[in-house]
NUKOLZA-368729 format. One record per residue (C-alpha): residue in one letter; x, y, z. Coordinates in steps of 0.001 Angstrom, whole numbers, always signed. Each point is the difference from the previous one (the first is absolute). Layout:
// NUKOLZA-368729
<r><code>a</code><c1>X</c1><c2>Y</c2><c3>Z</c3></r>
...
//
This chain:
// NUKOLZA-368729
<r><code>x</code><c1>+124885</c1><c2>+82545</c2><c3>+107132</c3></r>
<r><code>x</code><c1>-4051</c1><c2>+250</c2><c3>+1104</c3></r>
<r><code>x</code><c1>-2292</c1><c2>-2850</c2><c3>-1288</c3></r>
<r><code>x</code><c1>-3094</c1><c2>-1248</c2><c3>+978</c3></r>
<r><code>x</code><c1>-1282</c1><c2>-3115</c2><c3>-1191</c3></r>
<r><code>x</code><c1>-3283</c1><c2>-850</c2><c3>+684</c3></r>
<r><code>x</code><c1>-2093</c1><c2>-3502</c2><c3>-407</c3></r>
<r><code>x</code><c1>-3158</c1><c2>-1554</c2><c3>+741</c3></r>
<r><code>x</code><c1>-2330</c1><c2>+1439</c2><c3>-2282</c3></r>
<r><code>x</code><c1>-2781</c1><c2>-1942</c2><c3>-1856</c3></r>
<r><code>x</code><c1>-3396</c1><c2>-906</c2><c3>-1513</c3></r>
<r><code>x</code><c1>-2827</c1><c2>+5</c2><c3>+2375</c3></r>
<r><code>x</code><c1>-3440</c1><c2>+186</c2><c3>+400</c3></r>
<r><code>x</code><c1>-2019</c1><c2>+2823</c2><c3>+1828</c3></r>
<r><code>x</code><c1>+281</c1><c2>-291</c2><c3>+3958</c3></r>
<r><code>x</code><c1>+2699</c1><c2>-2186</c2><c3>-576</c3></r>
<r><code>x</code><c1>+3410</c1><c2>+1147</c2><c3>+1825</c3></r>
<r><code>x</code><c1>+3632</c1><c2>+103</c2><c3>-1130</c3></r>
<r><code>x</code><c1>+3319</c1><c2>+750</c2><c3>+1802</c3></r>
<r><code>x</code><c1>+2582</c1><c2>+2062</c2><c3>-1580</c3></r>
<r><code>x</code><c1>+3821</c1><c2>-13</c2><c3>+734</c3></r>
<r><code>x</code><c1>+2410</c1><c2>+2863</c2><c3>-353</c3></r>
<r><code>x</code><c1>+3963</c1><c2>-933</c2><c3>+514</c3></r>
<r><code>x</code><c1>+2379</c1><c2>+3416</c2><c3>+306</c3></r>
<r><code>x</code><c1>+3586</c1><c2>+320</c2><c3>-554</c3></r>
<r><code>x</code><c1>+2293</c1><c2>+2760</c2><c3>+318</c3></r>
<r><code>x</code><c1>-1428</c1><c2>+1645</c2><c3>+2647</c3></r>
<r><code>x</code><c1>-115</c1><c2>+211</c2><c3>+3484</c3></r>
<r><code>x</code><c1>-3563</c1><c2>-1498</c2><c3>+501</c3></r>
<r><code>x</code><c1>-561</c1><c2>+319</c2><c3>+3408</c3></r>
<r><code>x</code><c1>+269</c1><c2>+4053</c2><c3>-307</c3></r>
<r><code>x</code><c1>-2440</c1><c2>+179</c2><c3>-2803</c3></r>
<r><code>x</code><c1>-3268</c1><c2>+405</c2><c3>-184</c3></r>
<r><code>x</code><c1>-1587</c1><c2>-2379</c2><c3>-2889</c3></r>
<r><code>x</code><c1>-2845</c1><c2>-105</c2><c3>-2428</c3></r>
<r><code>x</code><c1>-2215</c1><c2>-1522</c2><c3>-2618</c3></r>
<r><code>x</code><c1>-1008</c1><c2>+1887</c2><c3>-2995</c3></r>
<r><code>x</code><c1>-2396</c1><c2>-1299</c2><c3>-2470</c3></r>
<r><code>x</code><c1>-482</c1><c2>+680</c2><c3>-3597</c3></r>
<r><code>x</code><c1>-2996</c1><c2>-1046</c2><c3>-1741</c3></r>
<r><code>x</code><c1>-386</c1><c2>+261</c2><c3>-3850</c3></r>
<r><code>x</code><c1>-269</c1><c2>+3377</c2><c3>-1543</c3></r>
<r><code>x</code><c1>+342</c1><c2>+1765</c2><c3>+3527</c3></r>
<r><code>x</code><c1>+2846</c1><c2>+1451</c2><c3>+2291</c3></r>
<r><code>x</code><c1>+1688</c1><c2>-1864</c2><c3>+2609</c3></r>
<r><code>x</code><c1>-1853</c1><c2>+416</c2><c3>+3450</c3></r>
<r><code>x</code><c1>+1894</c1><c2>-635</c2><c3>+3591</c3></r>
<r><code>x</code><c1>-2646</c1><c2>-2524</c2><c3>+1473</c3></r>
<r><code>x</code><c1>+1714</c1><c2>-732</c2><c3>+3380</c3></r>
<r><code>x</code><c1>+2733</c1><c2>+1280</c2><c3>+1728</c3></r>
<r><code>x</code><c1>+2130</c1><c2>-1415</c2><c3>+3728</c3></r>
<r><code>x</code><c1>+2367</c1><c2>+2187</c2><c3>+1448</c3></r>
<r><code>x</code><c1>+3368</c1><c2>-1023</c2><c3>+1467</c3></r>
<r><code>x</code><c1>-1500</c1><c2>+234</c2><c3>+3639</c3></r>
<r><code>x</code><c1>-2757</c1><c2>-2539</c2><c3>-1427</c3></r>
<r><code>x</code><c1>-3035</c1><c2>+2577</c2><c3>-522</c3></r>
<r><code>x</code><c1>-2405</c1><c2>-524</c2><c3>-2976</c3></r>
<r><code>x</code><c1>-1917</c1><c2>+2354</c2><c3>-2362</c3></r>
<r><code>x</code><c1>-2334</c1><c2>-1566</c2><c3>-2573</c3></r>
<r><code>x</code><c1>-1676</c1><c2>+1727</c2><c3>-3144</c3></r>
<r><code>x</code><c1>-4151</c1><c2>-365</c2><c3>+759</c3></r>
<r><code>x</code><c1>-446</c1><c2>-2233</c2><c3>-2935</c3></r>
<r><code>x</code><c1>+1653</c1><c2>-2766</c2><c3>+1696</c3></r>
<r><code>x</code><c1>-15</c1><c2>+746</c2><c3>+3859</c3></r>
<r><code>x</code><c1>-1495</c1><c2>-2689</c2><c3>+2193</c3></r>
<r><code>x</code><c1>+897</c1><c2>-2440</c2><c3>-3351</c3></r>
<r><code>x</code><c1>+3716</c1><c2>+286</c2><c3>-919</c3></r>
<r><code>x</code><c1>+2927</c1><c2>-636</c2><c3>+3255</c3></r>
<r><code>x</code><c1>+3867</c1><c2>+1485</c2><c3>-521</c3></r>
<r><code>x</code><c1>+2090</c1><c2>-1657</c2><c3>+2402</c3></r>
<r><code>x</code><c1>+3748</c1><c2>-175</c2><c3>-38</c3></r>
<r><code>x</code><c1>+2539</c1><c2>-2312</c2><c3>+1311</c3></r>
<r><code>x</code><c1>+3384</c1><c2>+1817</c2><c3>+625</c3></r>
<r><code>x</code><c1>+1917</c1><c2>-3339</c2><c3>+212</c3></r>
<r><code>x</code><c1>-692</c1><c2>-753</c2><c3>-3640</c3></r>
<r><code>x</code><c1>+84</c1><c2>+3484</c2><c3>-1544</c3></r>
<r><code>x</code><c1>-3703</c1><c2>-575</c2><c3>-1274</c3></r>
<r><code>x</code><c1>-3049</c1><c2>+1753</c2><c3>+101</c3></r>
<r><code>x</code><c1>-3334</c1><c2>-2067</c2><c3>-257</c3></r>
<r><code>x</code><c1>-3993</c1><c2>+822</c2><c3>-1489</c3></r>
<r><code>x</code><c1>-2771</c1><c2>-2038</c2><c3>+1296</c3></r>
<r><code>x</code><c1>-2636</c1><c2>+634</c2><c3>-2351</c3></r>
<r><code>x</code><c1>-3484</c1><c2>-1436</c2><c3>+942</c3></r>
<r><code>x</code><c1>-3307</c1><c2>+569</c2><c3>-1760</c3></r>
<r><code>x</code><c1>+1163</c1><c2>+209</c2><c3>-2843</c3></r>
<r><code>x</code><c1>-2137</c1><c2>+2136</c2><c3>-2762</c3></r>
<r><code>x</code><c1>+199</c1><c2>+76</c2><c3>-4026</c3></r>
<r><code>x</code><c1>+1608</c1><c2>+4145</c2><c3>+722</c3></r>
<r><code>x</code><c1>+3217</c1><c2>-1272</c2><c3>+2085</c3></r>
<r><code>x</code><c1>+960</c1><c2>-1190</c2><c3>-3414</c3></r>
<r><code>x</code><c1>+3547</c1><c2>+1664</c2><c3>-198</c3></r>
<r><code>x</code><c1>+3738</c1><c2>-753</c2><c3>-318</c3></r>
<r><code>x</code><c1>+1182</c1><c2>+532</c2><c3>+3789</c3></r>
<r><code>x</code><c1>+3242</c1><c2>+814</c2><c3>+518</c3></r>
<r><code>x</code><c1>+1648</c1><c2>+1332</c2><c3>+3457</c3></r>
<r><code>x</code><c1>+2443</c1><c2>+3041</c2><c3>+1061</c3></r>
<r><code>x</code><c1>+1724</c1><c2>+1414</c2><c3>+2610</c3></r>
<r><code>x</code><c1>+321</c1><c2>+3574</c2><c3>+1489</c3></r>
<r><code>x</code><c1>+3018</c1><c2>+1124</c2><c3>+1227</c3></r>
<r><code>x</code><c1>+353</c1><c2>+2126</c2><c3>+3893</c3></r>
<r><code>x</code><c1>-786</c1><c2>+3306</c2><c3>-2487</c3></r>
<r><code>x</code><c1>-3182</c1><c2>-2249</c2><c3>-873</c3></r>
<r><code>x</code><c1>+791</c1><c2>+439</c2><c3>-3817</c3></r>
<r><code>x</code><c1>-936</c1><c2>-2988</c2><c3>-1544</c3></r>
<r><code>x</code><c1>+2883</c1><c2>-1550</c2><c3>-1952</c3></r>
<r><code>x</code><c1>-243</c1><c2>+515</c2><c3>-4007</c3></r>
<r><code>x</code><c1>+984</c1><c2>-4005</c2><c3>-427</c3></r>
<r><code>x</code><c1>-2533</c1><c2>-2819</c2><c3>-984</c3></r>
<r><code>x</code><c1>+16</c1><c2>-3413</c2><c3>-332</c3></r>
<r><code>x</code><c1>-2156</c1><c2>-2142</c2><c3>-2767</c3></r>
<r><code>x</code><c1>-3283</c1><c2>-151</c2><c3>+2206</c3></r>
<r><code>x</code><c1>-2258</c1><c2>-2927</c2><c3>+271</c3></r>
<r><code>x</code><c1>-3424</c1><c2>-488</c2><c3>-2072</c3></r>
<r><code>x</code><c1>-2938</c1><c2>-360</c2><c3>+2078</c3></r>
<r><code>x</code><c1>-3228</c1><c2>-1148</c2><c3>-1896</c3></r>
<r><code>x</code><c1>-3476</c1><c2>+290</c2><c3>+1968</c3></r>
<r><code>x</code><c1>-2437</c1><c2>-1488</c2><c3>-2240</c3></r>
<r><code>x</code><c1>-2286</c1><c2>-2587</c2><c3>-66</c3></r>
//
C-alpha cells in the first residue's frame, strides 16, 4: 500500500533553515509528480511546493525564493529546503504525490512539526 513518511522537522528560530525528508512506498516514484502540503493550526492544508516527474518546480508565493523541493529517484524521497525561516511557516508539513491523471492521492502520512519561533 501508499505511505509517506516524512522526517526532519523541528524547533527553530526565525531565518533559521530546516530540511525536511519525505520517503514513498507503494508507488512508482519516478512517474509521479510529488508535493508538500502544510497545515497550520486552525487553517486548511495548503500545497507549498510542487516537482514534477520531468524535474520542474512550482512554488506557492509565500515561500518562493525561501523553500527548495528536490527529489532523488534512487531513494524514493522527496526533499524541502526551507531557509528564512519566519514565525507563519509554523505548520505540520507533510508530502504527496500526483498520479499521470495529476489527482493527488487521498493517502497521508503523520507529518512532521515545524516550530518557527524565537
Amino acid at each position: 500500500q501508499v505511505q509517506f513518511v516524512e522526517s526532519g522537522g523541528g524547533l527553530v528560530q526565525p531565518g533559521g533553515s530546516l530540511r525536511l525528508s519525505c520517503a514513498a512506498s507503494g508507488i512508482i516514484f519516478s512517474i509521479y509528480d510529488m508535493g508538500w502540503y502544510r497545515q497550520a493550526p486552525g487553517k486548511q492544508r495548503e500545497l507549498v511546493a510542487t516537482i514534477t516527474s520531468s524535474g520542474s518546480t512550482i512554488y506557492a508565493d509565500s515561500v518562493k525564493g525561501r523553500f527548495t523541493i528536490s527529489r532523488d529517484n534512487t531513494k524514493n524521497t522527496v526533499y524541502l529546503q526551507m531557509n528564512s525561516l519566519k514565525p507563519e511557516d509554523t505548520a505540520v508539513y507533510y508530502c504527496n504525490a500526483r498520479n499521470p491523471f495529476s489527482v493527488w492521492l487521498s493517502v497521508w502520512g503523520q507529518g512532521t512539526q515545524v516550530t518557527v519561533s524565537s
